[in-house]
C-alpha positions, 0 to 999 in steps of 0.5 A, a space after each residue: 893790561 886792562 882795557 877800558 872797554 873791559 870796564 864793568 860798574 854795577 850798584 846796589 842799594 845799602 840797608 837803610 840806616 847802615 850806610 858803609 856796611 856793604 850790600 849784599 845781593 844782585 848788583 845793577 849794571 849801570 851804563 857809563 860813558 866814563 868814570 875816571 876820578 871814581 875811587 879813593 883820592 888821598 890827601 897827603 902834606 909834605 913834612 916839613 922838617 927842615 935838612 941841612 942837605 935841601 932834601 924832603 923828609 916824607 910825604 905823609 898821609 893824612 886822609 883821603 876822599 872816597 867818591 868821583 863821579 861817571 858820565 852816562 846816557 839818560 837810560 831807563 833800567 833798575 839802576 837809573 831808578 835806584 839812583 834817582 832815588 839817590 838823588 833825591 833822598 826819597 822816603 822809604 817805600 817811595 822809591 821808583 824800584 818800588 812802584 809799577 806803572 799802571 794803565 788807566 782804564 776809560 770807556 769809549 772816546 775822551 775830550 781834551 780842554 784847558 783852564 787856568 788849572 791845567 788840561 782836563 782829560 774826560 772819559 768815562 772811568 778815566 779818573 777811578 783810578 788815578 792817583 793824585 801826584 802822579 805822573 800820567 801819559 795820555 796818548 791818542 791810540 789813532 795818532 800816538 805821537 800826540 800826547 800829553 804828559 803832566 802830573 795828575 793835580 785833581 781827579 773825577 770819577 770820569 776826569 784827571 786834570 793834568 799840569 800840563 797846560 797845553 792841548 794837543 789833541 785839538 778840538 773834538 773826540 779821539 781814543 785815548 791810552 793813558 798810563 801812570 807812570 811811578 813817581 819820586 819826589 824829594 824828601 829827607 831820607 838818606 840811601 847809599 850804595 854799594 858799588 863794584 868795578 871789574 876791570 879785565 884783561 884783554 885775554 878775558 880774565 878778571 883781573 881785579 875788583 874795586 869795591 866803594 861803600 857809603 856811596 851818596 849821591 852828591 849831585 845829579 845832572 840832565 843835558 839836553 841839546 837838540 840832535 844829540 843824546 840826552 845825557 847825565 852825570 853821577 857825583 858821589 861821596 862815600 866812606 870805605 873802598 878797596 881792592 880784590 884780587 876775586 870777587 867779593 860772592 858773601 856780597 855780590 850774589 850774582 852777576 846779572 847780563 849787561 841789558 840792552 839799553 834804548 836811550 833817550 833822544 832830545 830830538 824825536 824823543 822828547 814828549 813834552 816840553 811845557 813852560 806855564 804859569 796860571 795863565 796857560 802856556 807861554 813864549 811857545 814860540 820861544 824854541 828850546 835848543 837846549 835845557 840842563 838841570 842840576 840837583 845838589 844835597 851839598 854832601 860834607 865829610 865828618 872827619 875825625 881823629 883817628 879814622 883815614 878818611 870820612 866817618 860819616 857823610 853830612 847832608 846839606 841843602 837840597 837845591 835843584 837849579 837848571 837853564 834854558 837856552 831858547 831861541 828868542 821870539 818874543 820877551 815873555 820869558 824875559 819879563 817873568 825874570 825882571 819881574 821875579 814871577 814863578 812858573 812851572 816846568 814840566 818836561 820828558 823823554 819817551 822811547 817808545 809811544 805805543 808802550 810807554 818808556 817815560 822820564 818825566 821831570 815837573 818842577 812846581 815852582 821856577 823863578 829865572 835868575 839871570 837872562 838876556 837876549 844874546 847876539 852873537 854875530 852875524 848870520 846867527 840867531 838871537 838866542 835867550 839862555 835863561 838860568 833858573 832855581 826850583 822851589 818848594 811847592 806849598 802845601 802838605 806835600 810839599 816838593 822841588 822836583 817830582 821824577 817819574 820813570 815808567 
């Protein structure tokens, strides 16, 4: 018998442009909560032919379906940076695992202060190396829990300006840390995976293997609910699995330690939560209890004759879609809604405020689709639960949704 706390999943990225060839080296452990449709789902028809004695004749199969999903803790680790990419089909060269967050050297003390444009940060050198369309994280080194994180729209020698639109450094001077954390945006390049599950036996012995190949990512999601853990869910669909008795060690090269995880927090981990149209910060009195995204390439199976299951995997539109469950204060949100205005969101997570372990996600362009105050009952609260649709943004570089991970 095997115990699911004997379960292990790990993942690897494939060659680009060979998706089903399985990979081949160190496979990422990758932290689950449950994984109980992940695998091979068979399509079957009953035959009917019809017996004078009232019987079935065969249950045939006709295809089949590899894919299935798990849940998991927002975490940050190689396989959360590999399967955001995933997710958002990141070009080539692009993608999180190939990008190291930087420190943004400034000399002496900075200034903070909004415009229409965002939050200008100014200190000395702070801009020389700054990239535009990256994600920075700037901290005050006396108080580190006032930070500002936003992606870096324009840059000076001695200046970054930040999409984030609201100050909280306040008046005055302070001493700031400012890091760049690595970033991915969405785009058009396909990536897939390999996956493996070891399943053990209480005894400790590898009992058997599973091994899925051209796995896409079908959708990505993030929940946060204030007092509880960030979470997020993985679906796929992919082409090849099977069973093994040992493991596959032409492919999986070695097996690396599960590593300790630090998880995201939608309490004290939240650095940032900014609703801002070119006007500043609105509704700030409009509380978030609790925030969702969804991402979706609308994944197809190709089917054909002669092949048991898919031959190839058909990418569909990319659309990023979310909601917002605030506590209602005033009608600021509700009246961009009625009024089809855009905004932007720009919200993220941090463990550690002295070192930095960042996950940053700005949505450029937002339109609300549906909202109304909500009145429960008695001795509750008024809420406003607001569903939205991410854009593209104009410009060259246009995108719906930028990650930063670092």
């Amino acid at each position: 018998m095997s115990d699911t706390n004997r379960v292990g999943l790990r993942i690897l990225e494939e060659t680009l442009g060979s998706p089903g060839t399985r990979a081949v080296g160190a496979y990422d452990a990758v932290p689950f909560t449950g994984s109980s449709d992940l695998g091979f789902t068979p399509e079957t028809t009953v035959s009917n032919i019809i017996r004078s004695d009232r019987q079935v004749s065969d249950l045939v199969l006709v295809n089949g379906t590899v894919g299935g999903s798990f849940d998991t803790e927002l975490v940050k680790g190689d396989a959360l940076n590999s399967l955001v990419s995933g997710a958002l089909f990141a070009e080539n060269g692009s993608a999180l695992g190939d990008q190291t967050a930087t420190v943004l050297s400034a000399t002496g003390t900075a200034t903070a202060s909004n415009n229409s444009s965002g939050l200008i940060i100014n200190a000395t050198g702070l801009g020389t190396s700054a990239v535009v369309g990256n994600v920075a994280v700037v901290r005050n080194a006396i108080t580190p829990t006032l930070q500002a994180v936003g992606v870096i729209l324009a840059k000076t020698a001695d200046s970054i300006t930040l999409s984030q639109q609201s100050n909280p450094f306040g008046i005055g001077t302070f001493t700031p840390i400012t890091r760049m954390v690595p970033t991915v945006t969405n785009s058009t390049q396909e990536r897939s995976f390999s996956m493996e599950r070891t399943f053990r036996t209480g005894e400790g012995a590898d009992e058997f293997f599973e091994y899925l190949d051209g796995m896409r990512v079908n959708s990505m999601s993030i929940n946060a609910s204030a007092s509880s853990i960030v979470t997020s869910s993985f679906s796929f669909l992919g082409q090849n699995q099977e069973f093994a008795t040992t493991r596959d060690t032409a492919s999986v090269t070695s097996t690396p330690a599960v590593p300790s995880f630090s998880v995201y927090n939608a309490a004290s981990n939240v650095g940032s939560l900014n609703l801002s149209d070119n006007l500043g910060v609105f509704g700030e009195d409009n509380f978030i209890m609790e925030a969702s995204i969804e991402i979706n390439n609308n994944l197809r199976e190709r089917n054909a004759l002669g092949t048991l299951g898919a031959t190839s995997i058909g990418a569909g539109e990319f659309s990023v879609t979310g909601s917002l469950n605030t506590y209602f204060s005033d009608a600021s949100l509700l009246e961009k809604l009625l009024n089809n205005q855009e905004v932007s969101l720009v919200f993220g997570f941090d463990t550690n405020v002295i070192t930095g372990n960042q996950f940053v996600i700005h949505l450029p362009r937002v339109k609300f689709t549906e909202g109304t105050p909500d009145v429960s009952g008695k001795n509750a609260d008024v809420m406003a639960n607001l569903s939205f649709q991410a854009l593209a943004s104009s410009g060259p570089n246009s995108y719906t949704i930028k990650i930063g991970v670092g």
